[in-house]
Z-matrix of the N, CA and C atoms (Angstrom, degrees):
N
C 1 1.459
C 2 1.531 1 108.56
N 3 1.670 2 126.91 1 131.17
C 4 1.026 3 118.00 2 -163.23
C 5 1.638 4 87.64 3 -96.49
N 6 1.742 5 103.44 4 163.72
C 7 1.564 6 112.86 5 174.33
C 8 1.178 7 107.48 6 -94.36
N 9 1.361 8 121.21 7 159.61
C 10 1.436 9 141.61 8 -151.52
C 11 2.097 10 88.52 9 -109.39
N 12 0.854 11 113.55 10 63.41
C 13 1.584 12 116.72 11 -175.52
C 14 1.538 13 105.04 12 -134.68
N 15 1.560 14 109.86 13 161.26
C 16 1.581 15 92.80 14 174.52
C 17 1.871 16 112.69 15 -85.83
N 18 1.223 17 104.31 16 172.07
C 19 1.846 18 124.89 17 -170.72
C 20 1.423 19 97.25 18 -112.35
N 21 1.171 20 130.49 19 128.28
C 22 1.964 21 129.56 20 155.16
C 23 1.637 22 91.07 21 -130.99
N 24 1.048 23 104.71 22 124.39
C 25 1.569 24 119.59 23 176.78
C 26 1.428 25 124.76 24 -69.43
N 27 1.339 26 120.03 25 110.34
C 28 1.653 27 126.30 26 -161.38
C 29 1.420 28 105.34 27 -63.95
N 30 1.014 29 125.61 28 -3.44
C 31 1.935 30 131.28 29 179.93
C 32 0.855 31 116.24 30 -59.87
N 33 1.552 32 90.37 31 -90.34
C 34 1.873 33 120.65 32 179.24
C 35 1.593 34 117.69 33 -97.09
N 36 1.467 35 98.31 34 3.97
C 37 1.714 36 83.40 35 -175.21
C 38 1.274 37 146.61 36 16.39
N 39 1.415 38 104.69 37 65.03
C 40 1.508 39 122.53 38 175.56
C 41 1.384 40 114.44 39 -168.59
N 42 1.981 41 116.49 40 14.93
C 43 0.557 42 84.38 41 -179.72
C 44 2.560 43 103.63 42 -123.09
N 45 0.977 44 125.66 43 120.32
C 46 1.439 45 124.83 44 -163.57
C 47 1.180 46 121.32 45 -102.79
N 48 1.596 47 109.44 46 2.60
C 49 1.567 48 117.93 47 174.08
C 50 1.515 49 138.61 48 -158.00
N 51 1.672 50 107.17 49 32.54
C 52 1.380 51 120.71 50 173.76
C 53 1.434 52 109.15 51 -135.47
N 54 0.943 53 144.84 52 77.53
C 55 1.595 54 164.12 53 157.06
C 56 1.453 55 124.73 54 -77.20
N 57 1.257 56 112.78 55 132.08
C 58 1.585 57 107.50 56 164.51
C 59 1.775 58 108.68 57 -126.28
N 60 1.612 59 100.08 58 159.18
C 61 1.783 60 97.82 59 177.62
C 62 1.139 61 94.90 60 -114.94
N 63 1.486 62 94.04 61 149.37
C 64 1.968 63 113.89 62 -177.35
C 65 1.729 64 98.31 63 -99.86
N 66 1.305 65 106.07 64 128.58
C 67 1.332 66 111.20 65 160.88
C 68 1.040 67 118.58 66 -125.86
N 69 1.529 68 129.81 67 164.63
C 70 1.498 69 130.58 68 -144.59
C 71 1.723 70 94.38 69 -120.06
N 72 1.362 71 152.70 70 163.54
C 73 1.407 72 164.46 71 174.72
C 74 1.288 73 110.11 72 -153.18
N 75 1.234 74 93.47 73 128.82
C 76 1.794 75 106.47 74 162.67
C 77 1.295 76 117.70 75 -106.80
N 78 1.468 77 131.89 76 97.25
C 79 1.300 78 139.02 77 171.18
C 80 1.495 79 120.67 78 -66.43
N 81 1.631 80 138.11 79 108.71
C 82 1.363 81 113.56 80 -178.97
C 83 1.940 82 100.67 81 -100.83
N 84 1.445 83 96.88 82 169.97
C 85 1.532 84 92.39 83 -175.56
C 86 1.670 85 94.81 84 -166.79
N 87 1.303 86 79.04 85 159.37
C 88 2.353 87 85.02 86 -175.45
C 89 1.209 88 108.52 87 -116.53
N 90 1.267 89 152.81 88 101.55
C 91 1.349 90 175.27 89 69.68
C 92 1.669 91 112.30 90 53.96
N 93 1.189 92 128.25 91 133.12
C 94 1.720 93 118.54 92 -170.35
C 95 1.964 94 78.18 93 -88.01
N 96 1.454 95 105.13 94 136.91
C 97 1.233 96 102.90 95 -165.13
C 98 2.460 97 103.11 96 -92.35
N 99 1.420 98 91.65 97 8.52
C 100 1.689 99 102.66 98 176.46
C 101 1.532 100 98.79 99 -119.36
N 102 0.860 101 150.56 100 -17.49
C 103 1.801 102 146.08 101 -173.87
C 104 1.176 103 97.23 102 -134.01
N 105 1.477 104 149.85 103 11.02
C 106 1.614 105 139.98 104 178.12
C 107 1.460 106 118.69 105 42.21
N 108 1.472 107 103.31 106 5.15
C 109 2.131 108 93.50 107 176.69
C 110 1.359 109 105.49 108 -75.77
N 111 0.833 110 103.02 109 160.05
C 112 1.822 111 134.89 110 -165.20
C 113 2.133 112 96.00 111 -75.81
N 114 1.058 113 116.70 112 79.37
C 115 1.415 114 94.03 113 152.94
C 116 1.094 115 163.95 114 -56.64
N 117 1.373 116 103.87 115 -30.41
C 118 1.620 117 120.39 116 171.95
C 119 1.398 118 110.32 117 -157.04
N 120 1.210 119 126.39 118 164.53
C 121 1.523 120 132.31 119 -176.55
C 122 1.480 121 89.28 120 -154.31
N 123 1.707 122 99.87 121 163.38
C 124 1.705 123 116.15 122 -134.44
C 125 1.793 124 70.55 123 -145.42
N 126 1.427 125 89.56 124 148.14
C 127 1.498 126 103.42 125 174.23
C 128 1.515 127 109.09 126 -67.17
N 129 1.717 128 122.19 127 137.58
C 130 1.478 129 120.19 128 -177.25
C 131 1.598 130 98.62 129 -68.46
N 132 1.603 131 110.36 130 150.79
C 133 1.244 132 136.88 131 -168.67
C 134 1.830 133 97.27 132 -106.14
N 135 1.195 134 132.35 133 100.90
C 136 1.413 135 109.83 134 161.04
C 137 1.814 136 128.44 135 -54.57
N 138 1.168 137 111.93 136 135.18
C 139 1.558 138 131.33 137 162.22
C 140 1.551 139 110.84 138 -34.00
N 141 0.683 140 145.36 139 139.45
C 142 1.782 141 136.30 140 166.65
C 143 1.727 142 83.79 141 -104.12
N 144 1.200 143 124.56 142 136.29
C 145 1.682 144 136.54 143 154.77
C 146 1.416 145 105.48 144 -110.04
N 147 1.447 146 101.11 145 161.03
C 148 1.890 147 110.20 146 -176.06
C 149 1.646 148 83.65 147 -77.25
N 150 1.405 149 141.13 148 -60.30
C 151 1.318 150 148.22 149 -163.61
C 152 1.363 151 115.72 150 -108.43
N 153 1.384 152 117.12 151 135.49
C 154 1.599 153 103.72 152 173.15
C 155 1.737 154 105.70 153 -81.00
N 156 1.249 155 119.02 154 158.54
C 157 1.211 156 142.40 155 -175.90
C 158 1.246 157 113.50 156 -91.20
N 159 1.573 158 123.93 157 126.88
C 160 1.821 159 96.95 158 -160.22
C 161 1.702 160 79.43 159 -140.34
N 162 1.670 161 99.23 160 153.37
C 163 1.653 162 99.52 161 -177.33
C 164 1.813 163 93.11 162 -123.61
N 165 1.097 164 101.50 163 162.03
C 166 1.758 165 112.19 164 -179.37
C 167 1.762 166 89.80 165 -99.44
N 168 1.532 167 100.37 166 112.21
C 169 1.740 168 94.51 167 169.18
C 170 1.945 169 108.07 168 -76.26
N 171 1.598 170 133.31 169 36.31
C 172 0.757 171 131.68 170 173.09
C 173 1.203 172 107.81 171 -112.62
N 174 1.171 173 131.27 172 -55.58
C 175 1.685 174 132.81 173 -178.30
C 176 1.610 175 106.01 174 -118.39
N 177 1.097 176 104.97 175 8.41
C 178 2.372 177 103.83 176 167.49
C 179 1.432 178 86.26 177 75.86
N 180 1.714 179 136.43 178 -17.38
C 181 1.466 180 97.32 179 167.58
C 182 1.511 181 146.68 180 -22.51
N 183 1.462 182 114.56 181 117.90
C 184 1.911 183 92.60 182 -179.12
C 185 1.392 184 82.87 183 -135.55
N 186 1.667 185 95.48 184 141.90
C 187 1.134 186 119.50 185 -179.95
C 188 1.645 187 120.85 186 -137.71
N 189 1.860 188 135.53 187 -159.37
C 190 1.093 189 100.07 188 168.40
C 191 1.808 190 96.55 189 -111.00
N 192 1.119 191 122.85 190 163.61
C 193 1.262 192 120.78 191 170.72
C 194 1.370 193 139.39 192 -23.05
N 195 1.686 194 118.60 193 -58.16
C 196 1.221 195 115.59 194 156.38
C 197 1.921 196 125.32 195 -37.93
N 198 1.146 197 111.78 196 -55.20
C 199 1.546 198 121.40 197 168.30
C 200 1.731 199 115.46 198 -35.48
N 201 1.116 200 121.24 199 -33.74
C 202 1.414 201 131.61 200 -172.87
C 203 1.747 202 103.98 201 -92.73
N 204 1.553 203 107.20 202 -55.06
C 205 1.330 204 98.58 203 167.88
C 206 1.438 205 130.15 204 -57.28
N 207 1.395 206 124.83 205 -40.02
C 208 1.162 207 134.04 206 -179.44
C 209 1.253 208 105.91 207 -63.15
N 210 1.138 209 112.99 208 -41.76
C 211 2.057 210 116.08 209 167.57
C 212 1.440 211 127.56 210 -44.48
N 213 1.487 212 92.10 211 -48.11
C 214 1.532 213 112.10 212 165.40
C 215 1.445 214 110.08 213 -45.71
N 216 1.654 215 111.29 214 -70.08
C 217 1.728 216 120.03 215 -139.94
C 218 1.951 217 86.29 216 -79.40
N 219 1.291 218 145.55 217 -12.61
C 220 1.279 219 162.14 218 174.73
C 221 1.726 220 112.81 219 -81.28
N 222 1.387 221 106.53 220 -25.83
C 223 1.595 222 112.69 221 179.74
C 224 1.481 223 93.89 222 -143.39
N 225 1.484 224 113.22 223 71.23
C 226 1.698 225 97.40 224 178.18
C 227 1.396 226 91.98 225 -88.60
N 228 2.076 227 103.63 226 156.53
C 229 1.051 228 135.96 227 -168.00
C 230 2.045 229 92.19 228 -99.78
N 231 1.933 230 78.65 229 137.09
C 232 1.795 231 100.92 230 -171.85
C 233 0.945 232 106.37 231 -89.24
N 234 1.395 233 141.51 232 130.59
C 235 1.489 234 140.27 233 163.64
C 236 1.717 235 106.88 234 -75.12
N 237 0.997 236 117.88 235 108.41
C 238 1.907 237 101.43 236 -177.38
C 239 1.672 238 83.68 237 -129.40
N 240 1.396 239 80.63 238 157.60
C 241 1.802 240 117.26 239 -166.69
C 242 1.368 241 85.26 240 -91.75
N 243 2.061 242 111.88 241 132.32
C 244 0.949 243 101.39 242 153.22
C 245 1.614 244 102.22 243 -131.92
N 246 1.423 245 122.48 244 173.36
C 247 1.703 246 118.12 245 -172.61
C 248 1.523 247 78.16 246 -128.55
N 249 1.260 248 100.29 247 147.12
C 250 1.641 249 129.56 248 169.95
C 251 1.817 250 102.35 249 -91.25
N 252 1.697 251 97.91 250 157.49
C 253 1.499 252 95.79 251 174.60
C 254 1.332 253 78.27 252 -149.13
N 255 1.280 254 104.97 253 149.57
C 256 1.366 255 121.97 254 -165.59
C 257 1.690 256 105.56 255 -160.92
């Protein structure tokens, strides 16, 4: 289960809001065991991981989750007020 916290990517650092998570599947399937064609396929099973696996869609960094958060809470992002003049 991913945490609801912010991500800054330990790579390239710059990047705080395009990420993807890698998850793992186990497909089973039965094979004609004299011609090797594929007979049947079995609905994919997801992997359970202790951490989800998260990639920076900016530089393909992949790392495990904690690594991205800790990046974050080490470079937290400033909300600053700005006023327009126009």
């Amino acid at each position: 289960m991913m945490q609801e916290k912010p991500y800054f990517c330990p790579n390239c650092r710059s990047n705080r809001i395009k990420f993807s998570v890698i998850t793992s599947y186990a497909q089973s399937f039965l094979k004609d065991a004299l011609s090797g064609g594929i007979m049947e396929f079995k609905e994919p099973d997801p992997i359970a991981e202790a951490e989800p696996t998260i990639q920076c869609l900016v530089c393909n960094f992949i790392g495990n989750e904690l690594r991205f958060i800790k990046q974050a809470e080490r470079e937290p992002r400033i909300n600053t007020v700005t006023t327009s003049i126009y």
